[in-house]
C-alpha positions as CSV (number, residue, x, y, z in Angstrom):
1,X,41.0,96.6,99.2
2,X,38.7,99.6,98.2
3,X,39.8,101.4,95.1
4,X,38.2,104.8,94.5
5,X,38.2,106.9,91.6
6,X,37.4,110.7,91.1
7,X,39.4,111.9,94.3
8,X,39.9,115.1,92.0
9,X,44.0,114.6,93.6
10,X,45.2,117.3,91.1
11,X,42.5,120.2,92.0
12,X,43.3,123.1,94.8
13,X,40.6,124.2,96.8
14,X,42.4,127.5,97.9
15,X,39.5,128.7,100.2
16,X,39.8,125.5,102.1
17,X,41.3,126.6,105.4
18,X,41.6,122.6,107.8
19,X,44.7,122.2,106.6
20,X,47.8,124.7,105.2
21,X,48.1,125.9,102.2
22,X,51.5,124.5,101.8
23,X,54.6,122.5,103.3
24,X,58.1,122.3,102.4
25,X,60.0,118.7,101.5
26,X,63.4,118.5,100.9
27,X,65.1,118.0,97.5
28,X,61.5,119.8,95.5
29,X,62.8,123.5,95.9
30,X,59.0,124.3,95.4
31,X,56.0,124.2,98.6
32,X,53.9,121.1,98.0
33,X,50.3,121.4,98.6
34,X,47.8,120.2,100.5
35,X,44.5,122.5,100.0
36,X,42.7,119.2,98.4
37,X,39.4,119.2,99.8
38,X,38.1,116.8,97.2
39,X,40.8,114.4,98.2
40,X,40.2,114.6,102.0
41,X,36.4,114.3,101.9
42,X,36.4,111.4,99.9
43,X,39.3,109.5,102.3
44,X,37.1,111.1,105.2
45,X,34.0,109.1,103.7
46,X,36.0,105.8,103.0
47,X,36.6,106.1,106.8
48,X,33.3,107.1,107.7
49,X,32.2,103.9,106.3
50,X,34.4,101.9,107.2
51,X,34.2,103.0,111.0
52,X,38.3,103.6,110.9
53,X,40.5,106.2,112.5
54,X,43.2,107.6,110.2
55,X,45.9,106.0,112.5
56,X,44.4,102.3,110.8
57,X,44.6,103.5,106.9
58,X,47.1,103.2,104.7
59,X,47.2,104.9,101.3
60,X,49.2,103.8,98.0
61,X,49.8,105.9,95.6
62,X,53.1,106.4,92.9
63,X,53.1,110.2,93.2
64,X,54.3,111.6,96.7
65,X,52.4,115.3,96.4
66,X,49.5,114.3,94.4
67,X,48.5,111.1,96.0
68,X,50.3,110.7,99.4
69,X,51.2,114.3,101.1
70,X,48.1,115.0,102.3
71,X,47.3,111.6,104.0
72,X,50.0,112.2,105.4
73,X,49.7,115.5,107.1
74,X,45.9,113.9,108.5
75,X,47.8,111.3,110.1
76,X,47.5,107.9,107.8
77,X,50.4,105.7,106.9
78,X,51.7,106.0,103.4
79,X,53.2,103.7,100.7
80,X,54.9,105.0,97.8
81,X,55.4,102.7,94.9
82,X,58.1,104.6,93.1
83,X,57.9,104.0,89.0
84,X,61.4,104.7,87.0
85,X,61.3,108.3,86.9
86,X,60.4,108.6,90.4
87,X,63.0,111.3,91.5
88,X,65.2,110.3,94.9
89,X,63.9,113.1,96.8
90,X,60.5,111.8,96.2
91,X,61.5,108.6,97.8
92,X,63.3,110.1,100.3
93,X,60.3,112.1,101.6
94,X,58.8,108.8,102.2
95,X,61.3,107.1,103.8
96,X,62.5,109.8,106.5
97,X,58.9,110.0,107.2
98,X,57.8,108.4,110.4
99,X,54.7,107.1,108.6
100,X,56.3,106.6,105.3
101,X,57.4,103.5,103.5
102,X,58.5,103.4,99.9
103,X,57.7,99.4,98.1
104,X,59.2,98.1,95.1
105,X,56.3,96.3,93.9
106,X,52.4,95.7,94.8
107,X,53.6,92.4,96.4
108,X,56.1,94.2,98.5
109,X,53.0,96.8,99.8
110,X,51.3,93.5,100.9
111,X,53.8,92.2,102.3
112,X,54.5,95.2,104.5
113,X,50.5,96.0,105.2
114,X,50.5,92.3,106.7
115,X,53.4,92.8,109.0
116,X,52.2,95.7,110.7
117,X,48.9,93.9,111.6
């Protein structure tokens, strides 16, 4: 399982126009955002290299917005691994999400990545 580092998750590219500037979740009062070019280019590579279609990823990540909204939106399956202080409406985006699954531990992830094989 590739594990990649420097996705710059947290930085906006505001002038990057593929996807919209924002969407709405319920429960966050706020638009979540999805200008992350660095993010997508470096999933997009992953990919490329890999010779897969978003429809055969699967991202994990413990932060809804930062880590899974915008695979998402491209059309990859998500896994959120709530910690604590995960707020419900965080897990609740997840799970009403058609390509959404919220796990309880790393085991569970595995577990659920298997079955869908």
């Amino acid at each position: 399982i590739p594990i990649l580092g420097d996705a710059k998750k947290y930085v906006l590219d505001l002038g990057w126009k593929d996807v919209p500037e924002s969407v709405e979740r319920a429960g966050y009062g706020r638009p979540l955002f999805l200008q992350r070019q660095k993010y997508s280019e470096v999933l997009s590579g992953l990919m490329r290299e890999r010779g897969l279609k978003t429809e055969q990823v699967a991202v994990v990540g413990d932060i809804y917005e930062l880590d899974l909204l915008l695979p998402e939106y491209q059309g990859m399956d998500i896994i959120l691994t709530p910690r604590e202080s995960t707020p419900a409406f965080e897990i609740s985006a997840v799970r009403t999400s058609s390509q959404g699954y919220a796990a309880k531990s790393l085991g569970e992830v595995l577990t659920h990545l298997e079955s869908r094989r």
